[in-house]
C-alpha positions as CSV (number, residue, x, y, z in Angstrom):
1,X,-55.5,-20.3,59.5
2,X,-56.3,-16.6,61.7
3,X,-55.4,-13.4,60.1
4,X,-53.1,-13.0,62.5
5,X,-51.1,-16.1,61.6
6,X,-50.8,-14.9,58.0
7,X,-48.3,-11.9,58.6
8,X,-46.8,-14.0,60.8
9,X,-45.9,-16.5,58.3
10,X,-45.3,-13.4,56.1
11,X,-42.6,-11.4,57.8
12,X,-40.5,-14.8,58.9
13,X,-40.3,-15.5,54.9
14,X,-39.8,-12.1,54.5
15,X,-36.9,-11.9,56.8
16,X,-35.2,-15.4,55.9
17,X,-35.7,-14.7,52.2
18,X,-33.6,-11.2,53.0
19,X,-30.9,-13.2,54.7
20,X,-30.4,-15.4,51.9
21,X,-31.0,-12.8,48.9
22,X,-27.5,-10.5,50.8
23,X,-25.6,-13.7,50.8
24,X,-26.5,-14.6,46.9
25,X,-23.1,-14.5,45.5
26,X,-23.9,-14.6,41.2
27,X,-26.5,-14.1,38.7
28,X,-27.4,-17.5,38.2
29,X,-27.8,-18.1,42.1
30,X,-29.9,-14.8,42.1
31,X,-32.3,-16.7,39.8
32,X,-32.9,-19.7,41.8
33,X,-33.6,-17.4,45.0
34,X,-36.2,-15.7,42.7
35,X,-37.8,-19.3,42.3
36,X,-37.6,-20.2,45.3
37,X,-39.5,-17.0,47.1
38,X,-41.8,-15.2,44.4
39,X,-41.5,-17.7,41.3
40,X,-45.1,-18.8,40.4
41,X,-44.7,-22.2,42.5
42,X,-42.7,-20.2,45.6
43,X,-42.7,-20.0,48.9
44,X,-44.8,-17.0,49.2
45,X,-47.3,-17.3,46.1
46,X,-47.7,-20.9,48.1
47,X,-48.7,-18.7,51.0
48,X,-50.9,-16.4,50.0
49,X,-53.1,-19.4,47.9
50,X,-54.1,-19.8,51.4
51,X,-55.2,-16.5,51.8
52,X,-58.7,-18.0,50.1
53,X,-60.1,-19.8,53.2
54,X,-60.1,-16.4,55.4
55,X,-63.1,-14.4,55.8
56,X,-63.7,-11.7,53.3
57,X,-62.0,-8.9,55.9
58,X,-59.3,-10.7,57.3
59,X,-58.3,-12.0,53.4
60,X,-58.5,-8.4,52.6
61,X,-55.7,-7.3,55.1
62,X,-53.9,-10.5,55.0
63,X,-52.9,-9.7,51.7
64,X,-52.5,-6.5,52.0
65,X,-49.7,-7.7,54.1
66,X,-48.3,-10.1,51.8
67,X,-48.3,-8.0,48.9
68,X,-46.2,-5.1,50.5
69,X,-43.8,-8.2,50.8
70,X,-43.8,-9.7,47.8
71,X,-43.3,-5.4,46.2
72,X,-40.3,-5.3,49.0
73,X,-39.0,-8.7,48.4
74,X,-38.7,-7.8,44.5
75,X,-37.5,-4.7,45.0
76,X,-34.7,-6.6,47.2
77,X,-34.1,-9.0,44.2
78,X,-34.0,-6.0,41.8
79,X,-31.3,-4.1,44.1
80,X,-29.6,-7.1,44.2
81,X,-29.0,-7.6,40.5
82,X,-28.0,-4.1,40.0
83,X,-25.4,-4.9,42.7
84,X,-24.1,-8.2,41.1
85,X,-23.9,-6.8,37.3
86,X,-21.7,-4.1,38.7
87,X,-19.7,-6.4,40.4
88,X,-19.2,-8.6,37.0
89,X,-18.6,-5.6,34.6
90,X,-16.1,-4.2,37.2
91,X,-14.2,-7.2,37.5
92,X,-14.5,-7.9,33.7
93,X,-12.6,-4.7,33.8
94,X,-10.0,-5.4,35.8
95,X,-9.2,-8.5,34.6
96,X,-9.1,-6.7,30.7
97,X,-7.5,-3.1,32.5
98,X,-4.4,-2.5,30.1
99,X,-0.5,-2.0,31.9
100,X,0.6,0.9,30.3
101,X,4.1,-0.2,31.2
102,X,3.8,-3.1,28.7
103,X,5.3,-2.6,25.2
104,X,2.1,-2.5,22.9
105,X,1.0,-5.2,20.0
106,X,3.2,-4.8,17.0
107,X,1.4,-3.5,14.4
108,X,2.4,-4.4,11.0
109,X,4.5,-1.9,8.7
110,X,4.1,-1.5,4.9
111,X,6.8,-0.5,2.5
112,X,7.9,0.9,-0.5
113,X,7.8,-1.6,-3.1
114,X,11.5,-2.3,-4.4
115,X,10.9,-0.9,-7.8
116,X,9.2,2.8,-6.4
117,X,12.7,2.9,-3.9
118,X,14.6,2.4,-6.9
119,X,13.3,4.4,-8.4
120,X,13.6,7.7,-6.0
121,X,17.3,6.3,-5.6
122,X,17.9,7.3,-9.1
123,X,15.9,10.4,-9.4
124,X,17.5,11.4,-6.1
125,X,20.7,11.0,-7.8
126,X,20.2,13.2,-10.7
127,X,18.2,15.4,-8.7
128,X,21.8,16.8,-6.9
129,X,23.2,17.1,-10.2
130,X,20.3,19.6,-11.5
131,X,17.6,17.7,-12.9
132,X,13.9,18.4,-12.2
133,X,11.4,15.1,-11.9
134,X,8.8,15.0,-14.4
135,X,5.8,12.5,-14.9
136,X,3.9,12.4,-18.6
137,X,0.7,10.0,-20.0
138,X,1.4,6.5,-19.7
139,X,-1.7,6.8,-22.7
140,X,0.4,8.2,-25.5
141,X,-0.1,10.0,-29.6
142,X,1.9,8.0,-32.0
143,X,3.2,11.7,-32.9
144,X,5.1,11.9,-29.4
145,X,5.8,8.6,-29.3
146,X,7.2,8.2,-32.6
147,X,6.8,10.8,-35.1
148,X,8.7,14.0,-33.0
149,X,11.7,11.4,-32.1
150,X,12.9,10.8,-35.8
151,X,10.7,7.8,-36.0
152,X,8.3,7.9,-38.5
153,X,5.4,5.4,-40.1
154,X,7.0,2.7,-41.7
155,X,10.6,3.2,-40.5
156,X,12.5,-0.3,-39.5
157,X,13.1,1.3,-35.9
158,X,9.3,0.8,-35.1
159,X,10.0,-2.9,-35.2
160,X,12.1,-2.5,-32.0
161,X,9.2,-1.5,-30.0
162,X,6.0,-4.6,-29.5
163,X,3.2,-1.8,-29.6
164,X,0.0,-2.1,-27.9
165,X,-2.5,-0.1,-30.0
166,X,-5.6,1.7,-28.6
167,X,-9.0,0.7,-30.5
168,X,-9.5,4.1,-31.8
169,X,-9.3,4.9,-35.1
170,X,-9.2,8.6,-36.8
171,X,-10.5,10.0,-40.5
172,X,-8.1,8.8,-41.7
173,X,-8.6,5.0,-40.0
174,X,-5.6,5.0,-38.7
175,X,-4.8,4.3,-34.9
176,X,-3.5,7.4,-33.5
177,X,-3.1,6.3,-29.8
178,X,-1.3,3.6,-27.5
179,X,0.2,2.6,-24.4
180,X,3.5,4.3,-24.7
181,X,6.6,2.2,-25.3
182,X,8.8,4.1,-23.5
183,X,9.6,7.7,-21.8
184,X,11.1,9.2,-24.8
185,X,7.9,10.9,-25.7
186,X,8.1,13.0,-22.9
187,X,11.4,14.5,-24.3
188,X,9.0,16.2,-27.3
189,X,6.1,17.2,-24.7
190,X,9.1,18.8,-22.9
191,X,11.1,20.7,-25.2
192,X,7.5,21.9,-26.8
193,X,6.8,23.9,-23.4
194,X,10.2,25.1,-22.4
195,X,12.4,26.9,-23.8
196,X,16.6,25.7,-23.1
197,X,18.1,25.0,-20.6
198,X,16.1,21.6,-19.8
199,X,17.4,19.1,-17.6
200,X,14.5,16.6,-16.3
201,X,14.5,12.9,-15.5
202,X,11.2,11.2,-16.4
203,X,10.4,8.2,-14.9
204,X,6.8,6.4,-15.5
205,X,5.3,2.9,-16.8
206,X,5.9,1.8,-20.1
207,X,4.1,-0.8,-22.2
208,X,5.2,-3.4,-24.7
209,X,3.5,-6.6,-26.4
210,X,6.2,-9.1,-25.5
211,X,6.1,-12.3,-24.0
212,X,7.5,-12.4,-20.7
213,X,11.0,-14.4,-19.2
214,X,13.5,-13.7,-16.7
215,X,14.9,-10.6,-18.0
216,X,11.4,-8.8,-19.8
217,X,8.2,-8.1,-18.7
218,X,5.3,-6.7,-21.0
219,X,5.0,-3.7,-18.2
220,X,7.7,-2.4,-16.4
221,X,9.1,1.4,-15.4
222,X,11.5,3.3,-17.3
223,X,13.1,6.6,-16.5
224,X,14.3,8.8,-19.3
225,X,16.7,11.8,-18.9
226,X,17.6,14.9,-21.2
227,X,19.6,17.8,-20.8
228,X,19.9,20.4,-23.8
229,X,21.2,24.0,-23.6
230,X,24.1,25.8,-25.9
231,X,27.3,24.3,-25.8
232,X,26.6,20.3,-24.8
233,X,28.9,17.2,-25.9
234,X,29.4,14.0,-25.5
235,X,31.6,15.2,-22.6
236,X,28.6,16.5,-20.4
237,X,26.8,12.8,-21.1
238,X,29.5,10.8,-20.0
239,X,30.3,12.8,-17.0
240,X,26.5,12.9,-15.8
241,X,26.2,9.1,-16.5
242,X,29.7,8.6,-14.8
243,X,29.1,10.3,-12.0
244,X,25.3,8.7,-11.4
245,X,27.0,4.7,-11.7
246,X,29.0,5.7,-8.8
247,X,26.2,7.4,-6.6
248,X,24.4,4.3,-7.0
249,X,26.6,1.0,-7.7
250,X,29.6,2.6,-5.7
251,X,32.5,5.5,-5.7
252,X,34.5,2.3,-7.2
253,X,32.6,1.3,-10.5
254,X,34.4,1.5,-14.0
255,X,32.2,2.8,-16.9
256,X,32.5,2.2,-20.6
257,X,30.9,3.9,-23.6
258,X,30.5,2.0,-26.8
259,X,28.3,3.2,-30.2
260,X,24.9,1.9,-30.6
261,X,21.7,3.0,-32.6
262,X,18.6,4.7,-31.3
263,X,16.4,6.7,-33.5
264,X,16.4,9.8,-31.7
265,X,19.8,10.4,-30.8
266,X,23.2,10.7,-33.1
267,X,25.7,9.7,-31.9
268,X,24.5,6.7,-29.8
269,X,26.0,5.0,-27.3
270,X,25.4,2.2,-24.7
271,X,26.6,2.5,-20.8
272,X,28.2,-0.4,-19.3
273,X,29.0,-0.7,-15.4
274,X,32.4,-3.3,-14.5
275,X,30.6,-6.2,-13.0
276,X,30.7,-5.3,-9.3
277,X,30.0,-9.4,-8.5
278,X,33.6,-10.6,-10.2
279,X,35.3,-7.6,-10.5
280,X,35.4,-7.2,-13.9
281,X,37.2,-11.3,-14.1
282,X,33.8,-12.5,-15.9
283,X,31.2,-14.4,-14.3
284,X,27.7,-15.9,-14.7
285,X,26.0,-12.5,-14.0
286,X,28.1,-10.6,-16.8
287,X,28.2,-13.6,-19.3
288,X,32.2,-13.8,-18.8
289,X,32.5,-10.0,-20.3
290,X,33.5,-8.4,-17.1
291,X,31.0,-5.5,-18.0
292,X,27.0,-5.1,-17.2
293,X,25.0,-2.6,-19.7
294,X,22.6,-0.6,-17.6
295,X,21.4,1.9,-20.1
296,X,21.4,3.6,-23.3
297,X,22.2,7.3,-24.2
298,X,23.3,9.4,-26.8
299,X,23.0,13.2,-28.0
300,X,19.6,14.7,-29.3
301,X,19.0,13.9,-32.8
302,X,19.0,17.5,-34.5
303,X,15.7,16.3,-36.6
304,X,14.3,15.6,-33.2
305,X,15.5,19.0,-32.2
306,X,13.7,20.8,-35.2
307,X,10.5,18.8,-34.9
308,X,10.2,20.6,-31.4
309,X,10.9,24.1,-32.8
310,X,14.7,24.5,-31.2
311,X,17.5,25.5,-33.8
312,X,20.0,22.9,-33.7
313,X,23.0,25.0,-35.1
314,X,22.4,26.9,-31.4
315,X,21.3,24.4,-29.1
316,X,22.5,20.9,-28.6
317,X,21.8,18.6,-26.0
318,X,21.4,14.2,-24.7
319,X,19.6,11.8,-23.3
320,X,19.4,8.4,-21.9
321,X,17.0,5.6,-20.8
322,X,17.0,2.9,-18.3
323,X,14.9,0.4,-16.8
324,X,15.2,1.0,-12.9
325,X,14.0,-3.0,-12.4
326,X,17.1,-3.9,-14.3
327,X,19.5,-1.3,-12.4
328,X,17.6,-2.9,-9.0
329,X,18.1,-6.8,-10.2
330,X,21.9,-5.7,-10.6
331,X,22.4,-4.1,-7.3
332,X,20.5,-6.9,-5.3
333,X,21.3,-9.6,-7.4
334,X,17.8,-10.3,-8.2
335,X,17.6,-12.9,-11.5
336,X,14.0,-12.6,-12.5
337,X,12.2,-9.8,-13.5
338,X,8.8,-11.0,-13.0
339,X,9.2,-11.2,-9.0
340,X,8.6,-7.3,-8.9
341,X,4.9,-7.4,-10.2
342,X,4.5,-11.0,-8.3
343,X,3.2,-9.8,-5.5
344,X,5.3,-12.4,-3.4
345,X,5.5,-10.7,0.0
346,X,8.2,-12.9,1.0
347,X,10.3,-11.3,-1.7
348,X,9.4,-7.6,-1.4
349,X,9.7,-8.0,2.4
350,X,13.4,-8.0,1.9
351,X,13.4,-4.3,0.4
352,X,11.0,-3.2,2.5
């Protein structure tokens, strides 16, 4: 083998090796041209192994000669990628370019949970008729709870509330504190701070120790109301109450008053809706009575009135309390109370 043979041999690999790399059409076939040309067992490292049997000058410019190529031939190769990974990520991107004309992927809503729309419903209600929303502790004093609404310690009316007691004893060892039992205690925080006229709904999360079954839970909301200024009957109670059944079971609902006991209010009364399922006729839902009670109510106790520092010879006033989940399992005819704290989706997607 002459030196001149050598570049020869050289520039014919050299120019069949560029032919080839131009018409290399992926990655992968990329690699196997790189084996086959300048891998360690390739065409040219095989060609310049042969570079050994030349004379120390002629070796010395024969591979100076090969070397440029095989620096040319990998700078080819290296071109050559670059090319072919811009032609994949460009493609990739076509294939994955978005139509803007397309509608887009649904995404999923949330909603308001049934009791929390109920619960504005109502609020709303009272809201065009005057009242302010108000929220209080859900983490009450026996004193507001009980005490300031004509309910003091030992008094048979504690038995109508299941207490849960906070572990936290005073001087005198008694347990001062709990998870409120109902609103009511905001009606004492209220009348404290302001003086007449008050007219507020409150609604919030009440507590009781009671087992659970279709129709109680041991959590569950209430919303309390109270009105109290000079001059306020039984008349202004049964028109406010009136006029709220018809804002939100419908302009044609009946309402009845009859006496019942709470503590804190004298007289008492409880509020019952016609059943809007039979008509008043009688049915399953109204246990054959033709009527639904959705609340209680009454006017202020004066005690209760004193204990907050308002003269009850001036002012008078009432109040009432219902449970929003029962009001919302009589408009949508749901029969168990424990499905609102279930967290079944496939029921609270129907209110959603």
């Amino acid at each position: 083998m002459s030196e001149a043979t050598i570049p020869i041999q050289v520039e014919d690999l050299r120019a069949k090796a560029s032919r080839e790399l131009e018409s290399v059409p992926d990655l992968d076939g990329l690699e196997a041209w790189r084996i086959t040309y300048t891998g360690r067992r390739g065409q040219l490292t095989q060609l310049l192994r042969g570079l050994g049997a030349l004379p120390s000058e002629e070796r010395r410019e024969a591979g100076a000669v090969a070397n440029a190529v095989r620096a040319a031939l990998e700078e080819s190769l290296a071109e050559r990628e670059d090319q072919l990974k811009r032609a994949a990520m460009e493609a990739s991107l076509s294939a994955d370019a978005i139509d803007v004309t397309m509608p887009g992927w649904p995404v999923p809503k949330g909603g308001l949970h049934i009791t929390t729309r109920i619960v504005r419903e109502i609020c709303s209600a009272f809201a065009s008729m005057g009242f302010t929303t108000v929220e209080g502790p859900e983490v009450e004093w026996d004193t507001y709870n009980f005490e300031k609404l004509n309910i003091p310690k030992g008094h048979p009316a504690r038995d109508m509330w299941a207490t849960l007691w906070i572990d936290h004893i005073d001087e005198d060892g008694e347990h001062p504190m709990l998870l409120r039992t109902h609103t009511s205690p905001m009606q004492a925080r209220i009348m404290e701070a302001t003086e007449p006229p008050v007219r507020v709904v409150v609604p919030g999360r009440c507590y009781r120790y009671e087992a659970t079954d279709p129709t109680h839970e041991w959590h569950f909301y209430q919303i309390e109301g109270l009105a109290v200024d000079r001059g306020i009957t039984l008349a202004d109670l049964k028109g406010t109450l009136y006029e709220f059944a018809r804002r939100i079971f419908g302009s044609e609902r009946k309402v009845r008053f009859r006496c019942d006991y709470f503590p804190f209010v004298e007289p008492g009364v409880d509020m019952s809706i016609d059943c809007f399922l039979c008509d008043g006729v009688g049915c399953r839902v109204c246990q054959d009575t033709g009527w639904i009670e959705i609340m209680g109510a009454g006017m202020v106790h004066p005690q209760v009135l004193e204990n907050v520092g308002y003269d009850p010879n001036i002012y008078t006033g009432f109040a009432f309390g219902m449970g929003p989940e029962r009001v919302a399992m009589l408009k949508y005819g749901i029969e168990d109370i424990r499905l609102f704290y279930a967290n079944d989706l496939r029921f609270l997607r129907q209110f959603a």
